[in-house]
DSSP file (Angstrom, degrees, kcal/mol; ACC not computed):
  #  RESIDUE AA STRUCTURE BP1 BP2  ACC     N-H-->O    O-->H-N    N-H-->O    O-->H-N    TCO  KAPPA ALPHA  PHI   PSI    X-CA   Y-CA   Z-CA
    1    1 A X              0   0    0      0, 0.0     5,-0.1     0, 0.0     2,-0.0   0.000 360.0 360.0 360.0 126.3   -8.0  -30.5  -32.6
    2    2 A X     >  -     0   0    0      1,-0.1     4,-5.5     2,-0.0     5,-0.3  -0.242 360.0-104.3 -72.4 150.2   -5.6  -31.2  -35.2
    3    3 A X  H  > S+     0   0    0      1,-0.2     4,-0.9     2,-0.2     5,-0.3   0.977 120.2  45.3 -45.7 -55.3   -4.4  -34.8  -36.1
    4    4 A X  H >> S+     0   0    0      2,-0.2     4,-0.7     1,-0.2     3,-0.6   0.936 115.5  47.7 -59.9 -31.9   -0.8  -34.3  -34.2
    5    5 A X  H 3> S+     0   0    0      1,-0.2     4,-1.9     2,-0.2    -1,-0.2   0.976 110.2  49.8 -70.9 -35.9   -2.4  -32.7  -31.3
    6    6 A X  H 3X S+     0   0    0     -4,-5.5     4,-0.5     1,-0.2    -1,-0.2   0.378 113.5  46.9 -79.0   2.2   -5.0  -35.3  -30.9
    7    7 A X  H << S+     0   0    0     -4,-0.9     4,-0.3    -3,-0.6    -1,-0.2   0.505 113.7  49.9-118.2  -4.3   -2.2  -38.1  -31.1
    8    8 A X  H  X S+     0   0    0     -4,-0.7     4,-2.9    -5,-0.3    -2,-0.2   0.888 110.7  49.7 -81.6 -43.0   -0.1  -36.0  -28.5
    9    9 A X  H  X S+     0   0    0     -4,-1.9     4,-1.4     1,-0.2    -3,-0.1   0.577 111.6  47.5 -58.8 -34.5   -3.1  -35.8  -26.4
   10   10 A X  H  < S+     0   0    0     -4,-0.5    -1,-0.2     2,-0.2     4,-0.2   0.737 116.5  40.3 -91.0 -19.0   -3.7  -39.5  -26.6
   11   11 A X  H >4 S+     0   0    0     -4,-0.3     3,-4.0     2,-0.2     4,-0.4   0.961 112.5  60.2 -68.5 -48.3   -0.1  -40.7  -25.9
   12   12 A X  H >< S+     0   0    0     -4,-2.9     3,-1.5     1,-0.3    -2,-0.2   0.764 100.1  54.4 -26.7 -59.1   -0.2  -37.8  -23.4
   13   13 A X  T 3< S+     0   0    0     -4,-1.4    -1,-0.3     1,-0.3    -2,-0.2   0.496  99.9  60.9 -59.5  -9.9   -3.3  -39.8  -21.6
   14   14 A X  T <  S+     0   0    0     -3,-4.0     2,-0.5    -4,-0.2    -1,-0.3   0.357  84.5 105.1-105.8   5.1   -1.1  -43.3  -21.2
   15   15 A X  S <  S-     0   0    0     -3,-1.5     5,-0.4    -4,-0.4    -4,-0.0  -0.839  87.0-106.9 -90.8 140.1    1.4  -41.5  -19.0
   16   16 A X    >>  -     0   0    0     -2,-0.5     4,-1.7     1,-0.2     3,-0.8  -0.008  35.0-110.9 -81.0 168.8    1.3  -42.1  -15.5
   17   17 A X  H 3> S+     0   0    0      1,-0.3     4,-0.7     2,-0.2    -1,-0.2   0.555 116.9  63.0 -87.1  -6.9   -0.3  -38.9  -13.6
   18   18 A X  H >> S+     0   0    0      2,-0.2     4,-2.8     3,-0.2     3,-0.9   0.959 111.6  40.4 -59.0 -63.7    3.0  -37.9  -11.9
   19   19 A X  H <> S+     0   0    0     -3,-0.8     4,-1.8     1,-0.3    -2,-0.2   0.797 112.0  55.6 -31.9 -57.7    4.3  -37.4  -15.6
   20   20 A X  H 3X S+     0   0    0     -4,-1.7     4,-1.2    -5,-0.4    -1,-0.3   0.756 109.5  50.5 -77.0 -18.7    0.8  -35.7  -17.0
   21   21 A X  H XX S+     0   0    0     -3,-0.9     4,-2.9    -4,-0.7     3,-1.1   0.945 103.7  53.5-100.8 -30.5    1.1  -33.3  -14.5
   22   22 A X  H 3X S+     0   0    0     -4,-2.8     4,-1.3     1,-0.3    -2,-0.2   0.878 118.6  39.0 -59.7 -34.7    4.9  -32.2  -15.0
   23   23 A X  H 3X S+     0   0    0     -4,-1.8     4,-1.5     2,-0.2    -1,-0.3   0.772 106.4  64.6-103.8  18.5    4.2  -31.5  -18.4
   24   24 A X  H <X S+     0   0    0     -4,-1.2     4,-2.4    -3,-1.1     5,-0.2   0.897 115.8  42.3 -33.3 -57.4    0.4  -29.9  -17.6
   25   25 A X  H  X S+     0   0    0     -4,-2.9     4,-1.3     1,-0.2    -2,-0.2   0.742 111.4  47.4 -87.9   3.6    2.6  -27.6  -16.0
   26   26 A X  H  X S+     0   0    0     -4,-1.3     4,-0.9    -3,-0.2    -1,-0.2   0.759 111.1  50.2 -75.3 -33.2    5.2  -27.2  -18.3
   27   27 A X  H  < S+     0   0    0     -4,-1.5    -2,-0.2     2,-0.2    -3,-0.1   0.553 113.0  49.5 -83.4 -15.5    3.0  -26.6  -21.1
   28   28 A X  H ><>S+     0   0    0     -4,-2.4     5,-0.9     2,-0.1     3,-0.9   0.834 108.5  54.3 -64.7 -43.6    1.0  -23.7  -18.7
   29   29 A X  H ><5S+     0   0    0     -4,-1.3     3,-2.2     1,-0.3    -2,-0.2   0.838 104.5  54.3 -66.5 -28.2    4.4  -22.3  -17.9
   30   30 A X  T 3<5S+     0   0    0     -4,-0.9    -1,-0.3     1,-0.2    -3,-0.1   0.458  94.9  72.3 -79.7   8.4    5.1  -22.0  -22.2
   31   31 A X  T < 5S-     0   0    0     -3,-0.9    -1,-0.2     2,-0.1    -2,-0.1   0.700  98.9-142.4 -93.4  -6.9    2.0  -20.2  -22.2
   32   32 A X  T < 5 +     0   0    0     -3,-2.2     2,-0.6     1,-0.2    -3,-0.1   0.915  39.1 170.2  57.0  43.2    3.8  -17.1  -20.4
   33   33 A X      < -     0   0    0     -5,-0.9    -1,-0.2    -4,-0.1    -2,-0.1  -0.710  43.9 -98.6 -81.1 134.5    0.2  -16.9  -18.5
   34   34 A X        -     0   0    0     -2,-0.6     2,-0.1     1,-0.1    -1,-0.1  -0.189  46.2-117.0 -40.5 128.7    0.7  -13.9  -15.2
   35   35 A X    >>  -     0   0    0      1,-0.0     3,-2.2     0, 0.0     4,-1.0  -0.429  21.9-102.5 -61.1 148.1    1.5  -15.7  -11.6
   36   36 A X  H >> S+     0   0    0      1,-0.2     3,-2.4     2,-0.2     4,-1.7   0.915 125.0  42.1 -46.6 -47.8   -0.5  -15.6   -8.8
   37   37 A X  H 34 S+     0   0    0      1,-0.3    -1,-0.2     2,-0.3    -3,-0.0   0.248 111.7  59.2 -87.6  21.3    1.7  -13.0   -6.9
   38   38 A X  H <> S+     0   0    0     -3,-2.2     4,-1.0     2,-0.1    -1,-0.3   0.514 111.4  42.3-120.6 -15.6    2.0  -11.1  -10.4
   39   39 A X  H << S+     0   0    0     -3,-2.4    -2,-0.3    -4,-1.0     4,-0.2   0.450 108.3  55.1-111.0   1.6   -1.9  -10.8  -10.3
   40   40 A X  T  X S+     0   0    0     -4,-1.7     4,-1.7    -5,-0.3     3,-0.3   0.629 107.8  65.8 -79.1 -17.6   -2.2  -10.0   -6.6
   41   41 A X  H  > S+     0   0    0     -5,-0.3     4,-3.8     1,-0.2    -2,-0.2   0.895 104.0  30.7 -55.3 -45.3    0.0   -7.5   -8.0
   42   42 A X  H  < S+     0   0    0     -4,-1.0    -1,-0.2     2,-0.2     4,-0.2   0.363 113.7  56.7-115.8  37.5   -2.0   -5.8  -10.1
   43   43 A X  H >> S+     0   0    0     -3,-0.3     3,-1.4    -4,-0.2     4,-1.1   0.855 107.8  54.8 -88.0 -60.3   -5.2   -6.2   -8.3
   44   44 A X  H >X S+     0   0    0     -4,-1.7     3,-2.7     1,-0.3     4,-1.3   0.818 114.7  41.6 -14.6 -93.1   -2.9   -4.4   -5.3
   45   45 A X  H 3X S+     0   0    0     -4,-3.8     4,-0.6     1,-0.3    -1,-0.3   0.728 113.5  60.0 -49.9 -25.4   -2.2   -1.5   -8.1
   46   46 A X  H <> S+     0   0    0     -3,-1.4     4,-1.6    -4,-0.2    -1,-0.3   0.894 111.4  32.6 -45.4 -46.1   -6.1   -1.6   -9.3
   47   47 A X  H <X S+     0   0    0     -3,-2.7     4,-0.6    -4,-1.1    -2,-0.2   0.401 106.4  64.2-128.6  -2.5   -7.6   -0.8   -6.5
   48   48 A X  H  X S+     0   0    0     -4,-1.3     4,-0.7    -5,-0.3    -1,-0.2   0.461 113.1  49.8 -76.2 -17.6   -4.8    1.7   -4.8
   49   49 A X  H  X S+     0   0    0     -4,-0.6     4,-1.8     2,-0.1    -2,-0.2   0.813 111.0  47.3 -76.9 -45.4   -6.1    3.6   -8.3
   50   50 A X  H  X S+     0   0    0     -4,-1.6     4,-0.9     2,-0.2    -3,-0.2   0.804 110.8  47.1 -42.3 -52.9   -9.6    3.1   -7.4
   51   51 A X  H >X S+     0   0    0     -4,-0.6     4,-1.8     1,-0.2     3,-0.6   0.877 109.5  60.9 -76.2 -22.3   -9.1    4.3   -4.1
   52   52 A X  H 3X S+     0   0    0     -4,-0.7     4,-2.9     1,-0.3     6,-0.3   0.877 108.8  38.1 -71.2 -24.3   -7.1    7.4   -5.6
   53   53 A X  H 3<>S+     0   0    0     -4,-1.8     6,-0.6     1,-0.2     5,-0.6   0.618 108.6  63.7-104.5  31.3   -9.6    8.8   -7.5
   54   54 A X  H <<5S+     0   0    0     -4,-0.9     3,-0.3    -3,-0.6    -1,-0.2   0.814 112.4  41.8   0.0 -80.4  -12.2    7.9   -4.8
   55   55 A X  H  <5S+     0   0    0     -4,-1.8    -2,-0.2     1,-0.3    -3,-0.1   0.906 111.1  52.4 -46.9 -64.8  -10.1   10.3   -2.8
   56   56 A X  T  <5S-     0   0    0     -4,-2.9    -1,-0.3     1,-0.1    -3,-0.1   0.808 111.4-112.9 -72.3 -23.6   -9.6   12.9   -5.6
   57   57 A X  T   5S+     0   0    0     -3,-0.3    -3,-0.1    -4,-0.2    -2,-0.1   0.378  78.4 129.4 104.0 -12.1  -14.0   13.3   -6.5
   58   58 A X      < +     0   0    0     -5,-0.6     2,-0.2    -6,-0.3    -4,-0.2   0.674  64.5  33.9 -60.5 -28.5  -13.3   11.6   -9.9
   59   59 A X  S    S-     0   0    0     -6,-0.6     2,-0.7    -5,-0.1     0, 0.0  -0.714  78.2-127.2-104.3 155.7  -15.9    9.2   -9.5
   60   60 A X        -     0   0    0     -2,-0.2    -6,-0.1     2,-0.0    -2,-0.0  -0.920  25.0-124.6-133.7 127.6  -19.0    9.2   -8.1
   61   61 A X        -     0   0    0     -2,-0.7     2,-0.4    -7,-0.1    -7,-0.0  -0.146  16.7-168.1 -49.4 136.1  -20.3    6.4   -5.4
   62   62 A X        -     0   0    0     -2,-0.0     2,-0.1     4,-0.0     3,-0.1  -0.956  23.6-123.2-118.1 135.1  -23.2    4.3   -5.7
   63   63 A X    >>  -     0   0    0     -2,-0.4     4,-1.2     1,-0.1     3,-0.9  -0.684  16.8-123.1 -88.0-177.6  -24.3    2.4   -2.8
   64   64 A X  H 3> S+     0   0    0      2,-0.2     4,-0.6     1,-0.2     5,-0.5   0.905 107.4  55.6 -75.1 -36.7  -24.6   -0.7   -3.0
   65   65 A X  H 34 S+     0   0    0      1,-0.2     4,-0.3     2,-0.1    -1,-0.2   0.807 107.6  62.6 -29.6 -37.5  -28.3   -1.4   -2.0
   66   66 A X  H X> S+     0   0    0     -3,-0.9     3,-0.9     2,-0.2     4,-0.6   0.912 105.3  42.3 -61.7 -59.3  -28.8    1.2   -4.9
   67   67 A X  H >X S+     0   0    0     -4,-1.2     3,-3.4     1,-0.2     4,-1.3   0.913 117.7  45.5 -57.2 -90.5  -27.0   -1.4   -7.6
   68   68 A X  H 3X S+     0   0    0     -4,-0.6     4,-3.4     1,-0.3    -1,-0.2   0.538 111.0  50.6 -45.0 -24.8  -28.7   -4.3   -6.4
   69   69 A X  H <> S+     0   0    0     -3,-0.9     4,-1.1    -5,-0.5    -1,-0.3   0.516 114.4  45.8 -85.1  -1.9  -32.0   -2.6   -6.3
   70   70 A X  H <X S+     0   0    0     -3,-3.4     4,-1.1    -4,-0.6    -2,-0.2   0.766 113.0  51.5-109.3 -44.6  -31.5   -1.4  -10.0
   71   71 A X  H >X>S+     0   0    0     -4,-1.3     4,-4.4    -5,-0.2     3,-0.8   0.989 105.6  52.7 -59.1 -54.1  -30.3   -5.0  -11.0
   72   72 A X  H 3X5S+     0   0    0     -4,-3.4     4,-3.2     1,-0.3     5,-0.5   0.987 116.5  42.5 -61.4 -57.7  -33.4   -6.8   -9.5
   73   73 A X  H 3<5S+     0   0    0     -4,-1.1    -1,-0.3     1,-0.2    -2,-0.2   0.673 110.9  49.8 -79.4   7.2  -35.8   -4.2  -11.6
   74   74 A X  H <<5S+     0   0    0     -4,-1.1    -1,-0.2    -3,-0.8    -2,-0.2   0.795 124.5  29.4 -90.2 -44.4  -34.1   -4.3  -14.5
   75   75 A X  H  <5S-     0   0    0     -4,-4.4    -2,-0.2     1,-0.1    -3,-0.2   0.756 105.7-116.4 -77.2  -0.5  -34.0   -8.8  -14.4
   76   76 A X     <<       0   0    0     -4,-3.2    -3,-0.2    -5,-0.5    -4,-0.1   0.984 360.0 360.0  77.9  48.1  -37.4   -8.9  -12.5
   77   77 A X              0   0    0     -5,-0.5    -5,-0.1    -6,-0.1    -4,-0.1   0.217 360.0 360.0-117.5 360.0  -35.5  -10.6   -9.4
């Protein structure tokens, strides 16, 4: 942590918690990080892709029993 951050960080800590949390989130929001309903989005569009090429033969199904039973002998679980 650089000297200015660490002396932002410590004023930061003497503001009462109504305060630290307006700019927690102001400083999340500058981050341009994806919203929840912008990542239910594209789990929505993930798995409507998934399901197409399900649908189309592109992929081929594993069950699951198979994966777990292939994870436990490969860690020895």
């Amino acid at each position: 942590m650089t000297t200015v951050a660490k002396k932002v960080f410590d004023e930061a800590l003497s503001l009462p918690a109504e305060t630290r949390v307006v700019l927690i989130e102001k400083l999340l929001i500058s981050l341009n990080l994806p919203t929840q309903p912008e990542i239910d989005h594209l789990w929505a569009e993930e798995a409507e892709r998934r399901i197409s090429q399900i649908d189309k033969g592109e992929v081929r199904l594993v069950p699951g029993e198979k994966v777990f039973a292939d994870i436990r002998k490969k860690y020895r679980r």
